[in-house]
C-alpha positions in Angstrom: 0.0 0.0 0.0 1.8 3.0 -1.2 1.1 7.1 1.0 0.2 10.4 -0.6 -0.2 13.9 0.5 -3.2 14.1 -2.4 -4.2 11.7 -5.2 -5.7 13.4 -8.2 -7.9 11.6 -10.3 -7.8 12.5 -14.0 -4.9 13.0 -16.2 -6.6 16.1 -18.5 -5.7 19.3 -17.9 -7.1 20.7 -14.8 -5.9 17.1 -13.1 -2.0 17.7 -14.5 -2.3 21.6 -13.3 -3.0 20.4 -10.2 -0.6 18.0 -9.9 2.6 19.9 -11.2 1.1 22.6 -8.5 1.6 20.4 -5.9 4.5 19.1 -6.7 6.2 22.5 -7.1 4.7 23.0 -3.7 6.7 20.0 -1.8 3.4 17.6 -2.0 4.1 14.0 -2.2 1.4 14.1 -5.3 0.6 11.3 -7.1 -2.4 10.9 -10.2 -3.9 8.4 -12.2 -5.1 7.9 -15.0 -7.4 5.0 -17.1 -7.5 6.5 -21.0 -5.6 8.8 -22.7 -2.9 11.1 -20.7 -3.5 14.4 -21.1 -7.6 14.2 -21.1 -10.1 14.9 -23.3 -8.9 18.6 -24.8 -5.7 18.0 -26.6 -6.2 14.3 -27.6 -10.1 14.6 -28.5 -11.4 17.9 -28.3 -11.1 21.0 -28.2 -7.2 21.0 -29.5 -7.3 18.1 -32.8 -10.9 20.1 -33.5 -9.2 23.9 -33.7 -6.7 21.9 -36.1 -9.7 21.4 -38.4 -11.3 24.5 -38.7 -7.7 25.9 -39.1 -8.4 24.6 -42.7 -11.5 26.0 -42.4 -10.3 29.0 -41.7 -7.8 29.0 -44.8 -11.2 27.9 -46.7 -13.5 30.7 -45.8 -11.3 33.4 -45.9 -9.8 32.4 -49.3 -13.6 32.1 -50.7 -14.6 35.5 -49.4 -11.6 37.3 -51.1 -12.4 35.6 -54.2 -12.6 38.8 -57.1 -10.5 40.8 -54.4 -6.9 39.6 -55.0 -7.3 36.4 -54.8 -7.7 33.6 -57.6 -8.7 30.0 -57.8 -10.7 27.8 -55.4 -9.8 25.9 -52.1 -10.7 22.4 -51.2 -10.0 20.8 -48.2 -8.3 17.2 -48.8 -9.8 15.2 -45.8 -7.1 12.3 -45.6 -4.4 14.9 -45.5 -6.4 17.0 -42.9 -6.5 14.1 -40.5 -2.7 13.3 -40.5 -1.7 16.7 -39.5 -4.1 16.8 -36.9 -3.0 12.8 -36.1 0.4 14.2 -36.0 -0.7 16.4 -32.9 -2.5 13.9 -31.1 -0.7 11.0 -32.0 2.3 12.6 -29.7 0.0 14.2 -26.8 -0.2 10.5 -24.3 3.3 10.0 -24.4 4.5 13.1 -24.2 2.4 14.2 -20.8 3.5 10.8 -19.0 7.4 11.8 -19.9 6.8 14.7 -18.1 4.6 13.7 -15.3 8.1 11.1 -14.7 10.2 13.7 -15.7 9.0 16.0 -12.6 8.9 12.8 -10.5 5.2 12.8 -9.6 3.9 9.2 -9.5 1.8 8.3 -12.2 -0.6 5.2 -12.1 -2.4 3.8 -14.8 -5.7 1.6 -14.5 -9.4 2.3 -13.3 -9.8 4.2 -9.9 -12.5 3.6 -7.6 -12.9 4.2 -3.7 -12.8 1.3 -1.5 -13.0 2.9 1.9 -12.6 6.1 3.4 -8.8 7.3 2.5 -8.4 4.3 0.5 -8.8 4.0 -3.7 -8.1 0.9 -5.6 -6.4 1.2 -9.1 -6.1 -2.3 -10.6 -4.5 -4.7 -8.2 -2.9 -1.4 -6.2 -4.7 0.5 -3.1 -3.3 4.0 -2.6 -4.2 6.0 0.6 -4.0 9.6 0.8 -5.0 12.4 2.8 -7.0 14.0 0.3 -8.4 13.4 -3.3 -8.9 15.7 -6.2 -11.6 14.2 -8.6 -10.9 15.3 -12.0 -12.7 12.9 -14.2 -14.4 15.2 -16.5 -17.2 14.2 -19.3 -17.6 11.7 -22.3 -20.2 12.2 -24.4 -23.9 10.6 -24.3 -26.1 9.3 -26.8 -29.8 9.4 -26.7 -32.1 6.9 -25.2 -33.9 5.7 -28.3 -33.9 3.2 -30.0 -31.2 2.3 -32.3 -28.8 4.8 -30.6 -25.4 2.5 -30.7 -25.7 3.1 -34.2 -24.6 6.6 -33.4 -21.3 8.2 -33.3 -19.9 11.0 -31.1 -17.4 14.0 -31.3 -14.9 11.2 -30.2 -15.7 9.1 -33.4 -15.6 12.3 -35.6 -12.3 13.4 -34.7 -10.4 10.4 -35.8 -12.4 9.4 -39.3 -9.8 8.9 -42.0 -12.5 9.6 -44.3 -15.3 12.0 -44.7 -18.5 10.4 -45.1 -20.4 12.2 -47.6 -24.0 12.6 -46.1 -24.0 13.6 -42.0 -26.6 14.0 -39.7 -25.7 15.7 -36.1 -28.2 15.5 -33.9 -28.0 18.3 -31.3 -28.3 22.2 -31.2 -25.3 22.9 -28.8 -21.9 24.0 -29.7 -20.2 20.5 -30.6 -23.0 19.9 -33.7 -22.6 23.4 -34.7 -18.7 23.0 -34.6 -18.5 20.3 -36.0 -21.3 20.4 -38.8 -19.6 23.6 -39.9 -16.3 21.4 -40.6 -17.7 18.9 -42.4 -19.5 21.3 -44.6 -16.2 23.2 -45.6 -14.9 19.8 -46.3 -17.5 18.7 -48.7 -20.1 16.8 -46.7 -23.9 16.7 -47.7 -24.3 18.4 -43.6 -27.8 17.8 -41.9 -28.4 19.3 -38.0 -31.4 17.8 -36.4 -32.8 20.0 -33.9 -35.3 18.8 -31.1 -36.7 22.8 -30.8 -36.2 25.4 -32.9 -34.0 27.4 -30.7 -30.5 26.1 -30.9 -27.2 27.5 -28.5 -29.8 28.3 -25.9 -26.9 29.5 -23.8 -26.3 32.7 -26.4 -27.9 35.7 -27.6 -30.8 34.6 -30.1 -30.7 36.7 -32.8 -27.1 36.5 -33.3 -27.6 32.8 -33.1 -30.4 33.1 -36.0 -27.8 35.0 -37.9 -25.3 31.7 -37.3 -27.3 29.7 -38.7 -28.5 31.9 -41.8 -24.8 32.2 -42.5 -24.3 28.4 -42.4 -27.6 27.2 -43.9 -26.4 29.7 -46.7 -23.0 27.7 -47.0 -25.2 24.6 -47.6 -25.9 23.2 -44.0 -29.9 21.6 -44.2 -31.4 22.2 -40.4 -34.6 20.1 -39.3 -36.2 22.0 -36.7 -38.6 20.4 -33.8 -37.5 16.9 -34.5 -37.5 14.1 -31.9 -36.1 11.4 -32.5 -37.5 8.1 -32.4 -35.5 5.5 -34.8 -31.8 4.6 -35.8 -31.6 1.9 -37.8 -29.0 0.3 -40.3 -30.2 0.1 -43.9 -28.3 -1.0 -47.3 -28.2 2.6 -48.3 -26.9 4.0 -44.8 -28.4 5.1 -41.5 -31.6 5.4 -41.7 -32.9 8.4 -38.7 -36.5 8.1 -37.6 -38.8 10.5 -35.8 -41.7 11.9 -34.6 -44.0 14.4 -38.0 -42.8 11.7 -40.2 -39.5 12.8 -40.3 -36.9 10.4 -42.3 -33.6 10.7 -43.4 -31.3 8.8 -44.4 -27.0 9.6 -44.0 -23.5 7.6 -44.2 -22.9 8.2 -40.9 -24.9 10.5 -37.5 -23.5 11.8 -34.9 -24.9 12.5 -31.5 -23.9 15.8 -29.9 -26.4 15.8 -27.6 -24.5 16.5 -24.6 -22.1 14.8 -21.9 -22.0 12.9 -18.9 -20.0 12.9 -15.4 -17.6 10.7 -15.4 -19.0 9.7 -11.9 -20.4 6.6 -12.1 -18.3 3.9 -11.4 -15.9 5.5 -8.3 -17.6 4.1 -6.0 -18.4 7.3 -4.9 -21.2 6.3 -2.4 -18.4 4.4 -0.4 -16.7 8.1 1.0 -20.2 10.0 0.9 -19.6 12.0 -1.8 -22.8 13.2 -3.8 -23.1 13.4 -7.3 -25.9 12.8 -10.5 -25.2 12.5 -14.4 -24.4 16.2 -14.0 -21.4 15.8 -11.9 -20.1 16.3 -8.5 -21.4 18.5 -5.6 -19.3 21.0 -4.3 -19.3 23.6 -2.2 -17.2 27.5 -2.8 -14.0 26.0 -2.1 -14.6 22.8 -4.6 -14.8 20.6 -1.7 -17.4 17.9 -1.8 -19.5 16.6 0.7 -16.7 14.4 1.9 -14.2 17.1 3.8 -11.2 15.3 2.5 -12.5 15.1 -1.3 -12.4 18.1 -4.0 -13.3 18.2 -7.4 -12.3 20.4 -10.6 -12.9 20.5 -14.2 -15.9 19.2 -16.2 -16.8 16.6 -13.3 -18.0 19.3 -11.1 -22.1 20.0 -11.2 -21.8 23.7 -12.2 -24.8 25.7 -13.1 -23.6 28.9 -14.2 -19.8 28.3 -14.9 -19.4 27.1 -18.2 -17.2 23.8 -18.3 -14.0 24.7 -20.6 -10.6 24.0 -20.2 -9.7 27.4 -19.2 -11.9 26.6 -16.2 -10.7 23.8 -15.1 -6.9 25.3 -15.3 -8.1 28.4 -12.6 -9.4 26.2 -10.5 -6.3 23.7 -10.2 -4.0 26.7 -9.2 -7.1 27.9 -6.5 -6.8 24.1 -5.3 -3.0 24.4 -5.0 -3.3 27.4 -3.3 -5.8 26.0 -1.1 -4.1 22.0 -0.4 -1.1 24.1 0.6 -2.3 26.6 2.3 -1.6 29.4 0.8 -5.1 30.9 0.9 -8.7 29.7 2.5 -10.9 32.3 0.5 -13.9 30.9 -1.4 -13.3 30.3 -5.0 -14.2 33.8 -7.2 -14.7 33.3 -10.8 -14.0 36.1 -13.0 -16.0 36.6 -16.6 -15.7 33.7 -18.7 -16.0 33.8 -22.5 -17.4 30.8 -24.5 -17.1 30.6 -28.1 -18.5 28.7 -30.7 -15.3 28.1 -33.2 -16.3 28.5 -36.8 -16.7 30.3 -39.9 -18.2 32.7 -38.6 -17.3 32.6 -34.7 -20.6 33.6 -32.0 -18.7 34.6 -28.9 -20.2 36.0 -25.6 -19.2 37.0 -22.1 -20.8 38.2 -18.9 -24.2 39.4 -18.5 -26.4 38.5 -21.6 -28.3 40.9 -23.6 -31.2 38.5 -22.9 -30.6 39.3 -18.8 -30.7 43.0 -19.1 -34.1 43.0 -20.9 -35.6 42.5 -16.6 -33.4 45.6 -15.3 -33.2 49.2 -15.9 -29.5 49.4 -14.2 -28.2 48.3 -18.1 -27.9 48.8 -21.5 -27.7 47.3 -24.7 -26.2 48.6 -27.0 -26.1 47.0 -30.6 -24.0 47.5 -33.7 -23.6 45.9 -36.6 -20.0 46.3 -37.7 -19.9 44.9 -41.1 -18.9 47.9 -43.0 -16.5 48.6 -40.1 -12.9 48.7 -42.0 -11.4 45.8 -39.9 -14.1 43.6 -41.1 -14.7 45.4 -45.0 -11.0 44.6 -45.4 -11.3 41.1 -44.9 -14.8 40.8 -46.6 -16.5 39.5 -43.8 -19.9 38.7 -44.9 -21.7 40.1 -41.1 -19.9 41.3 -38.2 -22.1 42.2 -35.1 -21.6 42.9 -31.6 -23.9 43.3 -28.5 -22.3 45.1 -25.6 -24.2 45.6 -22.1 -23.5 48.6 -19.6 -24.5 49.5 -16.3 -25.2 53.0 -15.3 -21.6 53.8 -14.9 -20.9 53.0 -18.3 -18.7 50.0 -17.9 -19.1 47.0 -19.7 -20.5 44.0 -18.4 -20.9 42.2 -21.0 -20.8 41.4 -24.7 -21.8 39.2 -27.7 -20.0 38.8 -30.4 -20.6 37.3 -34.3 -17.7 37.3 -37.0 -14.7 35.5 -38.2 -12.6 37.0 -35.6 -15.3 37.0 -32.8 -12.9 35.4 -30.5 -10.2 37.4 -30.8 -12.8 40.6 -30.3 -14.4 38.7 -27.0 -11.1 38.4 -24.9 -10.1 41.9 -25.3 -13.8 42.7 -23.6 -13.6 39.9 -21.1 -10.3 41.9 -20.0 -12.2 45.2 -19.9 -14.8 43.6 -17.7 -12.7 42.1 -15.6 -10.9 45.3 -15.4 -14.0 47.6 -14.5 -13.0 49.6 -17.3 -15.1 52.3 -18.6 -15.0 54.4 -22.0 -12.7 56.8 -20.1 -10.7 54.5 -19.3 -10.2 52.1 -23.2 -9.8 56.2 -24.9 -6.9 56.4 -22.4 -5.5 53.6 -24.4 -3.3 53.6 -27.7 -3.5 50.6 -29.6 -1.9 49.5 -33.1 -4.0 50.5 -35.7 -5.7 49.2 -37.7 -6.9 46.2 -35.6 -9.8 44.7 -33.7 -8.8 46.5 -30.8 -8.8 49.8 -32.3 -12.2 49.4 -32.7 -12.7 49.3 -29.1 -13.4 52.6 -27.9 -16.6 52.9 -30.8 -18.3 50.0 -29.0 -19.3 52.0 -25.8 
């Protein structure tokens, strides 16, 4: 039986933050692992899937300055696609173990689940420790109908060699409109299959409807209020069945319709730890109902922080901080932006236009930028932005659609997490002509 100061859980990226923390702290630290080291980002999410719309990218931009200086068209070559991105990935397991050994923190590798208080089993080892981090994170789900092991996920998608060339993605979240978007550009027959008709509930709907205009335009078929009923293998493909006699028939669907805790099988009723399909309880300091138990990442039930890697990196330096005394303060999140990553990008931060509509202490203001020079000179087909201040003028939040959305959305996430006013971004030089130039006309 082998002694730690703390046993994280989880080999993705808020577990290995956490663990290289500790270390660098003077923690005997060790951290298992049962899939892929290095978690769910770099070797199946969001990492090998921002190497494909890098094409993308290349794709869009290149058709929109067609007749402006550029000649020719673009096509995206699948097979070659998937071995750069394979050439990424392929490296990312290895790599993070080296250097998990490298910094001498004790790696174990085999399923973990909790035997006892203090005590976790992995394989034919049990490891005590004084405290455990859970950083299991998600997989993905399919639906409960029937057929539905006929379905793909995300997971499958990333590592296709080939592009089937009909898809259905059933979902109206961020990974179907991700990665519908891709397979579009690459020359897929796309299909979204949406159970309402309000998809990305989570961001501002008009600039939502404008997403989808923009991608229905490039050829992406949406099926609005669909439920599903039917999968079903066919000699012509998958055959998709549901309720208003829909039918439709594709090489290959995927289910984006959300993801799971990876809770279930720790044990976790053992050490009194609560949890449902949405993930662990915790409380402000990301302890769980078990004193000596805390949890990061995806894994944790959060309601209003969105799970992203990002997240799950702040919260393994809070949890160093914390394990090693360096602070007791509750956990304090600042503003977080999401993004959806396409052609175009729908990015938004802090408060929503939709939550200032109930109070008089903000306002929206709206402006559609698309004649702006840093988005003429690019020939970007619709550039908007949302912004929301409160009475003293500083922002407090924003929503963003255009190619460079992103890019736009972290400079405001740092003026809201700054306080900063309209004073205070015209005390401010920046290079010119660029995105942040623009900054001082959206107040």
């Amino acid at each position: 039986m082998q002694s730690f100061d703390q046993i994280v859980i989880g080999g993705g990226p808020g577990g290995l933050a956490l663990a290289y923390g500790l270390k660098a702290a003077g923690k005997n630290v060790a951290i298992v692992e049962e899939n892929l080291w290095g978690g769910t980002c770099p070797n199946r999410g969001c990492d090998p899937k921002k190497i494909l719309v890098a094409a993308v990218e290349a794709k869009r931009h290149a058709e929109q300055l067609a007749h402006a200086g550029l000649d020719g068209t673009t096509t995206i070559n699948w097979p070659d696609l998937m071995r750069n991105k394979f050439a990424y990935t392929d490296a990312i397991p290895d790599d993070t173990l080296q250097g998990l050994q490298h910094s001498e923190i004790t790696t174990f590798y085999g399923h973990a689940a909790f035997t006892s208080a203090g005590h976790l089993a992995v394989g034919e080892e049990t490891l005590t420790a004084a405290q455990f981090i859970l950083a299991t994170g998600q997989r993905p789900v399919r639906p409960a109908i029937d057929g539905a092991q006929l379905l793909q996920t995300s997971t499958d998608f990333l590592n296709w060699r080939q592009l089937p060339k009909q898809i259905a993605f059933i979902g109206g979240g961020y990974i179907a409109f991700e990665l519908a978007d891709i397979a579009n550009a690459a020359g897929a027959d796309v299909h979204v299959i949406l159970r309402h008709d309000r998809a990305l509930r989570a961001f501002d709907a008009e600039l939502v409807k404008d997403l989808r205009d923009q991608l229905a335009k490039a050829g992406v078929h949406f099926h609005e209020n669909v439920t599903l009923t039917k999968v079903a293998k066919t000699s012509t493909g998958i055959e998709l069945t549901g309720d208003q006699q829909f039918d439709l028939t594709v090489a290959a669907a995927v289910a984006a319709t959300g993801r799971i805790a990876n809770v279930d099988t720790l044990n976790l009723e053992a050490v009194g730890v609560s949890a449902d399909r949405h993930g662990v309880v915790v409380n402000d300091h990301l302890q769980t109902t078990n004193e000596h138990i805390y949890a990061l990442g995806d894994v944790v039930a959060k309601k209003s922080i969105p799970k992203l890697t990002p997240v799950a990196g702040f919260e393994a330096r809070y949890l160093t901080d914390t394990l090693t005394g360096a602070h007791s303060e509750a956990i304090q999140y600042p503003a977080i932006p999401t993004v959806v990553f396409g052609m175009p990008r729908l990015a938004q931060v802090g408060v929503s236009p939709a939550e200032t509509t109930t109070t008089t202490d903000r306002r929206v203001k709206a402006l559609d930028m698309t004649h702006w020079y840093t988005y003429q000179r690019i020939h970007d087909p619709l550039a908007k932005v949302k912004v929301v201040l409160d009475r003293q003028g500083r922002l407090v939040g924003a929503s963003a659609l255009s190619t460079i959305a992103d890019e736009l959305i972290n400079y405001l996430t740092a003026l809201i997490n700054q306080g900063a006013t309209v004073a205070d971004v015209n005390n401010q030089i920046m290079a010119y002509p660029t995105p942040a130039s623009d900054l001082s006309y959206l107040f």
